[in-house]
Structures are given as C-alpha cells and as structure tokens.
C-alpha positions in Angstrom: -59.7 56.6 -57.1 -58.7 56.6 -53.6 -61.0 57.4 -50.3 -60.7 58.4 -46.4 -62.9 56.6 -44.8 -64.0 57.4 -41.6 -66.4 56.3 -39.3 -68.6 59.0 -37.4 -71.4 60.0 -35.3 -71.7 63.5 -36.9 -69.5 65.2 -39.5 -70.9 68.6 -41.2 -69.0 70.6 -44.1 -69.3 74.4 -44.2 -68.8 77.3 -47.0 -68.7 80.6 -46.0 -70.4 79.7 -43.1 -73.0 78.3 -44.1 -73.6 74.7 -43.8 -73.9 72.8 -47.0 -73.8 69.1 -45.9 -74.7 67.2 -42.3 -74.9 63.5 -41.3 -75.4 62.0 -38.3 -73.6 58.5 -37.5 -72.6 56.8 -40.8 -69.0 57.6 -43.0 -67.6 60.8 -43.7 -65.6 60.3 -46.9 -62.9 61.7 -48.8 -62.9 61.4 -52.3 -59.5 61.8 -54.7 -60.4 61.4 -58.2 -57.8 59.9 -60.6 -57.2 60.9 -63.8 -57.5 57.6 -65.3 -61.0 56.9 -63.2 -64.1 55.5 -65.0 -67.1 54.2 -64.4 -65.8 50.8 -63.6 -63.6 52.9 -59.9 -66.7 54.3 -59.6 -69.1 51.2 -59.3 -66.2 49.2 -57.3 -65.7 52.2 -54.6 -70.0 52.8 -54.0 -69.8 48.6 -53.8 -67.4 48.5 -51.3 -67.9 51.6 -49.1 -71.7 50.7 -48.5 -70.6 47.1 -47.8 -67.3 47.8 -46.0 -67.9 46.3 -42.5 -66.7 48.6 -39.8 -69.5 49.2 -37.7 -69.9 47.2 -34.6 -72.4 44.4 -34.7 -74.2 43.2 -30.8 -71.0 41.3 -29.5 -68.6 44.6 -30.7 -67.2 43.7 -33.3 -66.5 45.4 -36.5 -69.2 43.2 -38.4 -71.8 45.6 -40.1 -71.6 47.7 -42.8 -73.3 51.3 -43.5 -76.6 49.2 -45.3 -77.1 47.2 -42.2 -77.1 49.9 -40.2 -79.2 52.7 -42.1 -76.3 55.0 -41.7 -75.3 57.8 -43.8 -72.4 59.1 -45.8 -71.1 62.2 -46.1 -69.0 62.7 -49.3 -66.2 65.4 -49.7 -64.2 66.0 -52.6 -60.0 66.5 -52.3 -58.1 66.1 -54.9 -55.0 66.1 -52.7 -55.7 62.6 -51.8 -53.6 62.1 -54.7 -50.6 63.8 -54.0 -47.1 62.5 -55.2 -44.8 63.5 -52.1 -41.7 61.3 -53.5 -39.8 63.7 -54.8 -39.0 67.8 -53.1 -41.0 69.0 -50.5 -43.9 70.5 -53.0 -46.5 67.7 -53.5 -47.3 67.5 -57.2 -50.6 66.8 -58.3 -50.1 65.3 -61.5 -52.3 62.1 -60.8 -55.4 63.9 -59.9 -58.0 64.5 -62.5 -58.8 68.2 -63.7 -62.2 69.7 -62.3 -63.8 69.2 -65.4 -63.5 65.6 -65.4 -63.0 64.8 -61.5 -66.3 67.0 -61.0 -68.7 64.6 -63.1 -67.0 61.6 -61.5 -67.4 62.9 -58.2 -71.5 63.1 -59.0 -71.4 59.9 -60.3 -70.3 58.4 -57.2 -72.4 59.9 -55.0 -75.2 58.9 -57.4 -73.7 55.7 -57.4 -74.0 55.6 -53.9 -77.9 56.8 -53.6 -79.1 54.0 -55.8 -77.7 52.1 -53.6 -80.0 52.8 -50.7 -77.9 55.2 -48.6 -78.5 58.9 -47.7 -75.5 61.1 -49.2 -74.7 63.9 -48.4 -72.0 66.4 -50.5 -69.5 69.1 -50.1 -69.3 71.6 -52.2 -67.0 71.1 -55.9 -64.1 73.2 -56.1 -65.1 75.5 -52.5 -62.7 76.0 -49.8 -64.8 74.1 -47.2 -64.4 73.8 -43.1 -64.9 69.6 -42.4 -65.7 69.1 -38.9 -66.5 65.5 -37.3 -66.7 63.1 -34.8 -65.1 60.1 -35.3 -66.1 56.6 -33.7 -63.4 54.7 -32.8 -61.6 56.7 -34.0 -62.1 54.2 -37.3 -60.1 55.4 -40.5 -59.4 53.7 -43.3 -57.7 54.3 -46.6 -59.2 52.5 -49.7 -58.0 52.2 -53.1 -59.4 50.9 -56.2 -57.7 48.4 -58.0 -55.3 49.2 -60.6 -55.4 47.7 -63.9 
C-alpha cells in the first residue's frame, strides 16, 4: 500500500461537477492499493497517518499529528500510485490490485481511519475526479507499508 500525503488547509474532489468530498485543514491522501494488501497494510497505514507528526506544534515545529490537532483527512483512491516506470515509456500497472479487490480495501481504510477518531472524507471509486487543494508548507510525504 503506498500513500501521498499531504498536508492542507482545504482540498475538495469533484465528479462531474459536483462536489463529492471537502475538508478543511487536515491530510489530503492518496491511496494506491497493492495487490498483495490485507488487513495487516491497512491497520499499519490508518496507525501511522493519524499519528504521523507533521503539523506544527506552538514553537513551529513539525511535532503534532492529525489526532492532536482535530484535523481531517481527505482520502482519494489512485491506483497509479503503483506504477512500474522501469522499463519503456508506458507505465505498467501490474502491482496495483483490480477494482474488485482494491475497492473493499480502500473502504476498509477509510473505516479504519474513522474508528480512529478522525473525520474522512472519500473520493469517488473508480470516477474520473478533479482534486483541488491547498497545501501547507507545501508538506508532502510518500509513505509505504512495510514489505514482508
């Protein structure tokens, strides 16, 4: 499972117009669903994006996470997180999980993520979607679960 983290004071996702998620400050996240990801990615990525300290504490510094400061999370699908760009100029997609099981996983992280106290927002599965955003910082980080 790998993840775009980035910190913001607004992001918004769109289909057809029509907005279908909003947050105000908190993470805007982009989520590429491996085809070897369980339950276990999926309880180590909620862990670590709700505690992942990049938000700046009273002196400035990147101290607090999205729990200690009531923030929000915006979560967004893409699959081409996990493009393999080694070889040609097509990217293949080999590594990604089909809709039918990425889809499932993708709801179970975002669940994941609720029970743990934060407000989630979602894209829409398998939509072309507009992402818009302001980023903080910019802050944008690139987290991968463990392999193995």
């Amino acid at each position: 499972m790998r993840s775009v983290v980035q910190r913001v004071t607004s992001a918004r996702v769109t289909v057809s117009e029509e907005v279908v998620g909003e947050i105000g400050p908190g993470l805007l996240v982009l989520l590429g669903v491996a085809e070897a990801d369980g339950d276990r990615e999926i309880t180590w990525m909620a862990e670590k994006l709700v505690g992942l300290r990049i938000f700046d504490d009273p002196q400035g510094k990147m101290n607090l996470s999205l729990l200690d400061t009531g923030g929000e999370m915006l979560v967004v699908s893409q699959f081409t997180l996990l493009a393999d760009c080694r070889k040609g100029k097509r990217p293949s997609y080999l590594g990604a999980a089909p809709p039918e099981l990425a889809e499932p996983l993708y709801e179970q992280f975002v669940a994941a993520v609720r029970t743990r106290g934060v407000r989630v927002a979602t894209g829409q599965f398998r939509t072309e979607m507009h992402v818009s955003l302001v980023n903080h910082g910019p802050v944008t980080i690139i987290v991968d679960t463990p392999t193995g």
